[in-house]
DRENDO-1510 file (C-alpha; in Angstrom, 1 decimal, always signed):
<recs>
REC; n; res; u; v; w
REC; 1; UNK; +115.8; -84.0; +135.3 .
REC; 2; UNK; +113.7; -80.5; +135.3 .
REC; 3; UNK; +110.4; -83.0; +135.1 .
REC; 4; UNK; +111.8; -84.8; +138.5 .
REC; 5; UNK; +112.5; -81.9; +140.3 .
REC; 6; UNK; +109.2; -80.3; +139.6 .
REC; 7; UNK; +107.6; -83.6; +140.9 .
REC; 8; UNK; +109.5; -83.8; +143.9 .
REC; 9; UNK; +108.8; -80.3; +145.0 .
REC; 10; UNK; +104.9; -80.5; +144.1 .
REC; 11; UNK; +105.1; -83.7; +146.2 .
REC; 12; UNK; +106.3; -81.7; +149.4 .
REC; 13; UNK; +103.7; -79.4; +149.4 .
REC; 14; UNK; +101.3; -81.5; +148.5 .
REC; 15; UNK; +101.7; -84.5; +151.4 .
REC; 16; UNK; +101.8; -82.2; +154.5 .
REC; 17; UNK; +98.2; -80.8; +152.8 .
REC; 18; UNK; +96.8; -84.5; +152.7 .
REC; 19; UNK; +98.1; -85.5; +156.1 .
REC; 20; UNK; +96.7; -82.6; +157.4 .
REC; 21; UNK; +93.0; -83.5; +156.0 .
REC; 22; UNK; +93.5; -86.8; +156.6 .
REC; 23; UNK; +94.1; -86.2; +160.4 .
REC; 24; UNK; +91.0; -83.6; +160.6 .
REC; 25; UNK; +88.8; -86.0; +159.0 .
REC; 26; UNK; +90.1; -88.9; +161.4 .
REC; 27; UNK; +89.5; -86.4; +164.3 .
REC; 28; UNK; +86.3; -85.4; +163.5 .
REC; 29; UNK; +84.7; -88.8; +162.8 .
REC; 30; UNK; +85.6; -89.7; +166.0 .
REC; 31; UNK; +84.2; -86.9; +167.6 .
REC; 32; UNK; +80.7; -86.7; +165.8 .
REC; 33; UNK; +80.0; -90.3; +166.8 .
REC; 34; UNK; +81.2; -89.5; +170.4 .
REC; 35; UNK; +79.3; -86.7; +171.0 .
REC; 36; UNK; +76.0; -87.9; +169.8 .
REC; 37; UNK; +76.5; -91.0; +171.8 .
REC; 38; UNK; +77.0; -88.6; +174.9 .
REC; 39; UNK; +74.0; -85.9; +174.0 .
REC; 40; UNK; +71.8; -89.3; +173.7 .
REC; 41; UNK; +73.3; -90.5; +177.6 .
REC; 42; UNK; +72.8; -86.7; +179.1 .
REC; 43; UNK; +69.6; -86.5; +177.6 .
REC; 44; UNK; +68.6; -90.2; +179.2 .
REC; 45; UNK; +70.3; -89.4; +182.1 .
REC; 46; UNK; +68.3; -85.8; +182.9 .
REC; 47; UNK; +64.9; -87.6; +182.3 .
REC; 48; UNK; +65.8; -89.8; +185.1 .
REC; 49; UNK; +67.5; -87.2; +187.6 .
REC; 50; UNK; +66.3; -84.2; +186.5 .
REC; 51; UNK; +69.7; -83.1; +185.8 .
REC; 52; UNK; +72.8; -82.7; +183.7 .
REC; 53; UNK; +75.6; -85.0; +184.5 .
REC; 54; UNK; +79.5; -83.4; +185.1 .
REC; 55; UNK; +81.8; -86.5; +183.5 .
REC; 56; UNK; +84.2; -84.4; +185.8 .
REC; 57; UNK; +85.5; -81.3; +188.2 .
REC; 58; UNK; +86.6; -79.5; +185.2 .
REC; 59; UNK; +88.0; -79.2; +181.7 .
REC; 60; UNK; +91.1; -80.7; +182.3 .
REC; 61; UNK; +89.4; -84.0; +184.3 .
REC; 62; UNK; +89.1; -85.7; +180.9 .
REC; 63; UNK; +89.0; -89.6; +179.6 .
REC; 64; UNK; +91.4; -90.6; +178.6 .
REC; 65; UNK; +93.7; -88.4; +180.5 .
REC; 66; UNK; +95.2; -86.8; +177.3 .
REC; 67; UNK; +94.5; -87.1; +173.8 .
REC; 68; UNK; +97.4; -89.7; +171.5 .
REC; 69; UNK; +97.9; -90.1; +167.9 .
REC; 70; UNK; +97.3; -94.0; +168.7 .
REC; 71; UNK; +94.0; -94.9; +169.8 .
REC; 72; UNK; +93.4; -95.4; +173.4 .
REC; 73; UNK; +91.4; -98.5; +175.0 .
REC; 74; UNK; +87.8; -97.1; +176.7 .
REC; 75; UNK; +87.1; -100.3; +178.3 .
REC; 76; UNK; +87.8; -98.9; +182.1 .
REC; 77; UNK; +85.7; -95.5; +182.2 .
REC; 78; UNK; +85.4; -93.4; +184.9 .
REC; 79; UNK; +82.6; -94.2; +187.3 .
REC; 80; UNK; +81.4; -90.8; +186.1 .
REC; 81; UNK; +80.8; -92.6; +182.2 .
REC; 82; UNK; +79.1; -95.3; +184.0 .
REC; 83; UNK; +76.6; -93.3; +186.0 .
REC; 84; UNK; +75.9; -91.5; +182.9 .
REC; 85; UNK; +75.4; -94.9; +181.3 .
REC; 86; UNK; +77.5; -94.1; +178.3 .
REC; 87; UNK; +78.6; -97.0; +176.0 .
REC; 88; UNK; +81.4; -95.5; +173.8 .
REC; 89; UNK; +80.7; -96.4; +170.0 .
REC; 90; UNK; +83.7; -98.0; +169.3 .
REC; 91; UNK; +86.5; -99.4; +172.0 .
REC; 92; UNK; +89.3; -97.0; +171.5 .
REC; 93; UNK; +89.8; -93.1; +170.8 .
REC; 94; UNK; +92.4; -90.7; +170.4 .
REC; 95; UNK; +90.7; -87.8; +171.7 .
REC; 96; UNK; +89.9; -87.6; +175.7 .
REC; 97; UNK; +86.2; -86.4; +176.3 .
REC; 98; UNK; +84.6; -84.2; +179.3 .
REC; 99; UNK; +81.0; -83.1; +179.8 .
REC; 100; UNK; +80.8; -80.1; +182.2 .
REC; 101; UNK; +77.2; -79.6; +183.7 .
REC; 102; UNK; +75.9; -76.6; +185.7 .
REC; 103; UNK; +72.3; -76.0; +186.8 .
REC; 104; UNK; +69.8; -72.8; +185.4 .
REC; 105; UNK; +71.8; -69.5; +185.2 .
REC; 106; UNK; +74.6; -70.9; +186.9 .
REC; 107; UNK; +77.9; -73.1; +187.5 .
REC; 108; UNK; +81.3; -73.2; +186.6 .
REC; 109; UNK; +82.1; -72.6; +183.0 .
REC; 110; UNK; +85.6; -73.0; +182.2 .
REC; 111; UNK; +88.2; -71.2; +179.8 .
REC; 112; UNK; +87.6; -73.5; +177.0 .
REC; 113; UNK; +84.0; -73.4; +177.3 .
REC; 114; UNK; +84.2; -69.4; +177.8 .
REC; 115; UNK; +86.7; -69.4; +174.5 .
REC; 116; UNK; +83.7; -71.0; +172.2 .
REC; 117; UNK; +81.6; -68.5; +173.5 .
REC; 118; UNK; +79.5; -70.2; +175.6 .
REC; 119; UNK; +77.6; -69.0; +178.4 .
REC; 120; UNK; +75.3; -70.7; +181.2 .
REC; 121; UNK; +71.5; -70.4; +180.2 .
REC; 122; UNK; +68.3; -70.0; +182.2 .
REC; 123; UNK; +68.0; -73.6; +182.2 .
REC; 124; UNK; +69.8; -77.0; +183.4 .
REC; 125; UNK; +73.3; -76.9; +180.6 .
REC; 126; UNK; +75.8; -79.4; +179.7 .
REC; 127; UNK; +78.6; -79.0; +176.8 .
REC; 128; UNK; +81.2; -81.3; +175.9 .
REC; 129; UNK; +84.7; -80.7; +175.0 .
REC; 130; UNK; +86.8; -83.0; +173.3 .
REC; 131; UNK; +90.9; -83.0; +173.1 .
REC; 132; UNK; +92.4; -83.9; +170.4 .
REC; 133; UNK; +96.2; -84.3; +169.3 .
REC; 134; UNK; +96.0; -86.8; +166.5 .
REC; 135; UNK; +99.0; -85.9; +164.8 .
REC; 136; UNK; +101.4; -86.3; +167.9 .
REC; 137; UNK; +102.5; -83.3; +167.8 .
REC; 138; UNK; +103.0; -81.7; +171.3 .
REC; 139; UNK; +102.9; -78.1; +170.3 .
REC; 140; UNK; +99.3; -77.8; +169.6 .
REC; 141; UNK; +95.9; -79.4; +170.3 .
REC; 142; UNK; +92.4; -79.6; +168.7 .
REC; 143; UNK; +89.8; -78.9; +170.4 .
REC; 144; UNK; +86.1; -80.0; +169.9 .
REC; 145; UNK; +82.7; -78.3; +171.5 .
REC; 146; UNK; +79.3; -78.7; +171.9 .
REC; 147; UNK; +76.3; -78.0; +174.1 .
REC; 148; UNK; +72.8; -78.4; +175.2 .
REC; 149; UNK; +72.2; -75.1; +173.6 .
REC; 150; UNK; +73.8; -75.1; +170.3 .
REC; 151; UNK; +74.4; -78.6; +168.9 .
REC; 152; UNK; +76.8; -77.8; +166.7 .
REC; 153; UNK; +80.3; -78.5; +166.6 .
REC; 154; UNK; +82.5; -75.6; +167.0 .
REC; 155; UNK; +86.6; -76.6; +166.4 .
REC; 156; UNK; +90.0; -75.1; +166.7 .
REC; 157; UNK; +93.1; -76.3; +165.7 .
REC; 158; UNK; +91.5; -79.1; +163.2 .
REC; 159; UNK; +94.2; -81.5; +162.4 .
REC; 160; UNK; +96.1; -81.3; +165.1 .
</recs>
């Protein structure tokens, strides 16, 4: 009876741990293979214009409109996504994406943006902000960033 007990208890620390990982990992899978796809489209699309495209007016002007636990189609993007001539690499997410643009020194660069400690450069900028609430929860968010100036991915609130 002791053995059980033990087991049982072992078993509710251990699941919310696993979930946990299992909803970062599922997060940031999706987010890698989105944000090189859209690095690769600003890239493309300031060779042609000479500029960084804005996928919207702000942070909060996002596709989708909010972040799920169950994927979300991407088949009718913004007419921002297809002058940037983004092709998503799979059909659905669960995170909604942004790319804020500003031009040499300058532009609008939001709280989130601000919060990862990034500030405009000397040069034409983009970063990229991803949303992510992959484990339903309404109480708290992940949140996903990149740039043009540092391509790594900086994260708070994995798993969530």
């Amino acid at each position: 009876m002791i053995v059980v007990v033990m087991i049982g208890i072992l078993a509710s620390i251990a699941l919310p741990v696993f979930t946990a990982e299992a909803n970062e990992s599922k997060a940031a899978s999706e987010v890698e293979s989105m944000f090189s796809k859209l690095r690769i489209a600003q890239e493309q699309y300031k060779l042609e214009k000479g500029v960084y495209l804005s996928t919207g007016t702000g942070e909060t002007d996002a596709f989708p409109a909010s972040p799920t636990k169950t994927p979300q189609s991407l088949a009718a993007a913004p007419a921002s996504w297809t002058a940037l001539k983004f092709v998503p690499p799979q059909p659905e997410a669960r995170c909604s994406y942004v790319a804020i643009a500003g031009p040499p020194g300058g532009g609008a660069v939001g709280t989130k943006g601000a919060g990862f400690g990034f500030a405009a450069p000397q040069a034409a900028w983009y970063y990229l902000l991803a949303r992510c609430n992959i484990d339903g929860d309404n109480g708290t968010d992940a949140f996903y960033f990149t740039s043009s100036v540092d391509s790594r991915i900086m994260s708070v609130g994995e798993g969530h």
